[in-house]
C-alpha positions as CSV (number, residue, x, y, z in Angstrom):
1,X,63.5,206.6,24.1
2,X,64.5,206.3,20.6
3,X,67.9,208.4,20.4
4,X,66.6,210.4,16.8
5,X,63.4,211.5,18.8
6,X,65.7,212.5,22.0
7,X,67.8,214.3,19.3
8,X,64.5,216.5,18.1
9,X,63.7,218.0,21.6
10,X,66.5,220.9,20.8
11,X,65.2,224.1,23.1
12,X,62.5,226.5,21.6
13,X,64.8,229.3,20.6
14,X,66.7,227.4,17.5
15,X,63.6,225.7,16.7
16,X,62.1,228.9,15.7
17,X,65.4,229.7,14.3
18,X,66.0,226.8,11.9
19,X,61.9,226.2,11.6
20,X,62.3,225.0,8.0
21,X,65.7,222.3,9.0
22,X,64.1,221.0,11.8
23,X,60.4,220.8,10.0
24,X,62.2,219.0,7.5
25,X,64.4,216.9,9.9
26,X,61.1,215.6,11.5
27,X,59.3,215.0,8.7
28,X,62.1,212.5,7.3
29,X,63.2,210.8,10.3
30,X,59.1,210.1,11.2
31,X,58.8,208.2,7.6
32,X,61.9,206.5,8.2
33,X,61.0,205.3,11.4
34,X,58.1,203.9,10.1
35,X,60.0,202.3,7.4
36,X,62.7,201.4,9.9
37,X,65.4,199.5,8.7
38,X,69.2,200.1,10.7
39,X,71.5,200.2,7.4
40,X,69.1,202.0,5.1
41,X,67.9,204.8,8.5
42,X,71.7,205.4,8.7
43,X,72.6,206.3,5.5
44,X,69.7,208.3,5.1
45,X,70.8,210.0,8.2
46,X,74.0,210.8,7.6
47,X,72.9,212.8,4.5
48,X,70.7,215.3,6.8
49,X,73.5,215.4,9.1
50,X,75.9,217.3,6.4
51,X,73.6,220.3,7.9
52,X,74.5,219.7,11.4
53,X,77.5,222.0,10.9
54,X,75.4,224.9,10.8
55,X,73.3,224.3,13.5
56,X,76.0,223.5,16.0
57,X,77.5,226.9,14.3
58,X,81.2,225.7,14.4
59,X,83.3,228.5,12.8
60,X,86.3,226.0,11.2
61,X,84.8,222.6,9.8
62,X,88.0,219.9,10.2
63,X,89.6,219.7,7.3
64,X,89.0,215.6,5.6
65,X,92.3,214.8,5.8
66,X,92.5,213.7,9.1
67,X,90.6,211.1,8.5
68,X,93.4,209.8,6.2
69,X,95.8,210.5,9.2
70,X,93.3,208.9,11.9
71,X,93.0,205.6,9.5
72,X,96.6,205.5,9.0
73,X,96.6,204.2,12.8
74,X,93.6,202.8,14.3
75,X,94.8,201.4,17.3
76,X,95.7,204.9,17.9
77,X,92.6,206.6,17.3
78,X,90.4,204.0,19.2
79,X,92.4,203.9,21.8
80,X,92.3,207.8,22.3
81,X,88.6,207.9,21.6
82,X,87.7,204.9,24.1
83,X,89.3,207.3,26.9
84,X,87.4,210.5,25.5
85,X,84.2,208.6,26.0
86,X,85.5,208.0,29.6
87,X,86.4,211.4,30.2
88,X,83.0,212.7,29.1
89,X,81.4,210.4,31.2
90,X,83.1,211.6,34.5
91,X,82.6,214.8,33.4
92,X,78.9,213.8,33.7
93,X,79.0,212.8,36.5
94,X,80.9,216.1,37.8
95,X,78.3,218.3,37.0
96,X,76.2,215.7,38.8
97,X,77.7,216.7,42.0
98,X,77.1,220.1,41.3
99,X,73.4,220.0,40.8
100,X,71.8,217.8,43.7
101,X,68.8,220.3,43.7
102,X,67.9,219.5,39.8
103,X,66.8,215.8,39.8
104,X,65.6,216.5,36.2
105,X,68.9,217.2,35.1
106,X,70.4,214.8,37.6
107,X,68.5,212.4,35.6
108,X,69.3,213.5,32.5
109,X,73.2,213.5,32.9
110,X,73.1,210.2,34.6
111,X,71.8,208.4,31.1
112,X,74.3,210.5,29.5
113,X,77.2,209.0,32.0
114,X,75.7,205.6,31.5
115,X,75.5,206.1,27.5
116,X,79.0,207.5,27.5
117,X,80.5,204.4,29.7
118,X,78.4,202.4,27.3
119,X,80.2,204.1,24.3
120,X,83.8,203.1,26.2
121,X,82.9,199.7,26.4
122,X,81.8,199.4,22.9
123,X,85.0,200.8,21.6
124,X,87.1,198.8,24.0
125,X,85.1,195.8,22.7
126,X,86.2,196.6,19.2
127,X,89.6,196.9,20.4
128,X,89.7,193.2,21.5
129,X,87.6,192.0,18.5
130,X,90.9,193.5,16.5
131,X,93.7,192.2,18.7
132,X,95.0,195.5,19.2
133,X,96.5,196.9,22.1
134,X,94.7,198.9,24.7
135,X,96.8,202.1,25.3
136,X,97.1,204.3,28.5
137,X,95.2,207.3,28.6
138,X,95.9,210.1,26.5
139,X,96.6,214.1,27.5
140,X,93.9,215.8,25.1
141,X,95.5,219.3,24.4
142,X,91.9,220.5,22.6
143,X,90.0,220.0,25.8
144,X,92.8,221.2,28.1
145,X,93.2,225.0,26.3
146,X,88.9,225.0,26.2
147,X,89.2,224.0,30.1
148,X,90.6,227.5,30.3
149,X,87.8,229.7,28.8
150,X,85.4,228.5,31.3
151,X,84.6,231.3,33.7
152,X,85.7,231.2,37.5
153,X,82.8,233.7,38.6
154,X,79.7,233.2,40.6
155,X,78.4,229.5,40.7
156,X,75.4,230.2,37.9
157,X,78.0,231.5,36.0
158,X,80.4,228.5,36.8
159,X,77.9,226.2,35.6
160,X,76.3,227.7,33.2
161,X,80.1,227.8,31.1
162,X,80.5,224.1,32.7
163,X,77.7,222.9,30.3
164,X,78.4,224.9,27.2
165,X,81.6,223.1,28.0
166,X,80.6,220.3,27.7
167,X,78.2,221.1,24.4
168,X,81.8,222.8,22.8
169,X,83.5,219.4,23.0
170,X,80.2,217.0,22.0
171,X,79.5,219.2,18.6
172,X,83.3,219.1,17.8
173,X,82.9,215.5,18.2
174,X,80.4,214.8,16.2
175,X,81.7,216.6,13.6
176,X,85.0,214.7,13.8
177,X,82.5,211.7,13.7
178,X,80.9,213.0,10.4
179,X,84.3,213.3,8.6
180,X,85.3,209.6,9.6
181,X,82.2,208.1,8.2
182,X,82.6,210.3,5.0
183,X,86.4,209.5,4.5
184,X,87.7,206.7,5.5
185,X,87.7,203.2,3.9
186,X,87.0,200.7,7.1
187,X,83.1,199.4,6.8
188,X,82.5,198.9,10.5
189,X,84.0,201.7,11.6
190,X,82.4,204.1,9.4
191,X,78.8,202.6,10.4
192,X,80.0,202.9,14.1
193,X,80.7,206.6,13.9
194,X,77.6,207.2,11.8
195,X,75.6,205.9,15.2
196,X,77.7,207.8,17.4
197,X,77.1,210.8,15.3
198,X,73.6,210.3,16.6
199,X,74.8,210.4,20.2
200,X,77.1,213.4,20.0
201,X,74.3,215.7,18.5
202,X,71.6,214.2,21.2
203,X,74.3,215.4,24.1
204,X,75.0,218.7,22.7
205,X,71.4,219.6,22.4
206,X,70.9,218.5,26.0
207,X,74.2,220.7,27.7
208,X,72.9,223.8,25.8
209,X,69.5,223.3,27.2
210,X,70.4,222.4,30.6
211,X,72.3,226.0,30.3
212,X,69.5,228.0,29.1
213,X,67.5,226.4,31.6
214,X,70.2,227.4,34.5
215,X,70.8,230.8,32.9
216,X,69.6,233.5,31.5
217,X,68.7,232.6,27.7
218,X,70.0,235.8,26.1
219,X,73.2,236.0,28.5
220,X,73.5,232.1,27.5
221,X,73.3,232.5,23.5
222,X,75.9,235.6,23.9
223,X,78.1,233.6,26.0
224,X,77.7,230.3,23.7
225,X,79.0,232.9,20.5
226,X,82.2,233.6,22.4
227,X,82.9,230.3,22.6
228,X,82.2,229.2,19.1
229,X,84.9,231.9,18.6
230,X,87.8,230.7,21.3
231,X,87.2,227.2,19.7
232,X,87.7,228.3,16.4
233,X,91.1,230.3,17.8
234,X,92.3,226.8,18.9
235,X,91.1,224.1,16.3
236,X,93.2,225.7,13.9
237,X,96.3,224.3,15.6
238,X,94.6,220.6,15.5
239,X,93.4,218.2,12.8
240,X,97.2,216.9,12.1
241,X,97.2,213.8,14.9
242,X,95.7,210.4,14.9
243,X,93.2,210.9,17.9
244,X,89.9,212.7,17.7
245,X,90.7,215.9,18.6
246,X,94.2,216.1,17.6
């Protein structure tokens, strides 16, 4: 499916919500589809995306520069990003082995495993193309302290917090995406990360829902607030590293 239209099928509750952003959203992305051209679609994008902020809710945007301090080494920051993109993708496939029962969602995180080893490779590839070295993997403090929000109760409530894990670390992401394409000075990269963007929204939408759907709704919004405000208790201490949640 085309990844803008996979990106619009965000859960009924913030549709009502944010009626007027996502009318709008649709509206725009429909004549541009129709009009389709890859450079011209992007840019476009990117400009709608400066409201994505609000929708994901985060409390503390990053500040821009980081992306002087990510630019500053390159190697660095694709090397630490190439393994994020691993890491998310075993974490799909984690939550995989926890849901046998829900071939839907089974499904559902398979493409986003595949899309997220797709994502490695890509980055790797650019990482060759450049002649730079491919590092070892990298300890990501930022995950590590929001690994230790998520709840050790009952197993609804285990994975319930498992997938607004997940969605906490894809919205940061694509928000650290946003600020690379905005700031820094390297063509290609800044049109990689502009697709990527794309990506990172798509998966966010699709870990909230799949925790709405294994939840309660209300218990799931309440519980998604507290984490916007642990993550915002954390990021303060990042945003001073070259990798992409540092």
């Amino acid at each position: 499916m085309f990844p803008l239209f996979r990106f619009l099928i965000i859960d009924i509750e913030y549709q009502k919500k944010y009626q007027y952003f996502y009318s709008f959203l649709l509206k725009k992305h429909l004549k541009l589809f129709l009009n389709f051209n890859k450079t011209s679609y992007l840019s476009q994008f990117i400009l709608i995306l400066q409201k994505i902020q609000n929708m994901f809710k985060l409390k503390l945007p990053t500040d821009p520069r980081w992306a002087n301090i990510a630019e500053e080494n390159i190697e660095e920051i694709l090397t630490d990003h190439a393994w994020c993109e691993q890491k998310a993708a075993t974490n799909a496939i984690g939550l995989i082995t926890m849901l046998p029962e829900y071939p839907g969602i089974v499904t559902e995180l398979l493409a986003i495993a595949q899309e997220e080893l797709d994502h490695f490779n890509q980055v790797h590839e650019i990482i060759k193309k450049r002649g730079y070295a491919f590092g070892r993997p990298r300890k990501d403090d930022y995950v590590n302290e929001l690994a230790k929000f998520i709840i050790q109760g009952s197993r609804e409530d285990l994975i319930v917090d498992k997938m607004l894990f997940a969605a906490m670390i894809e919205a940061r992401s694509c928000e650290r995406f946003k600020v690379l394409t905005e700031n820094i000075k390297d063509e290609e990269l800044k049109e990689f990360y502009k697709e990527l963007m794309i990506s990172e929204a798509n998966h966010y939408t699709t870990f909230i829902g799949f925790a709405r759907q294994l939840g309660d709704p209300e218990k799931v919004n309440k519980r998604w607030d507290a984490w916007l405000e642990y993550e915002a208790s954390i990021i303060k201490s990042y945003g001073n590293k070259e990798t992409i949640h540092g």
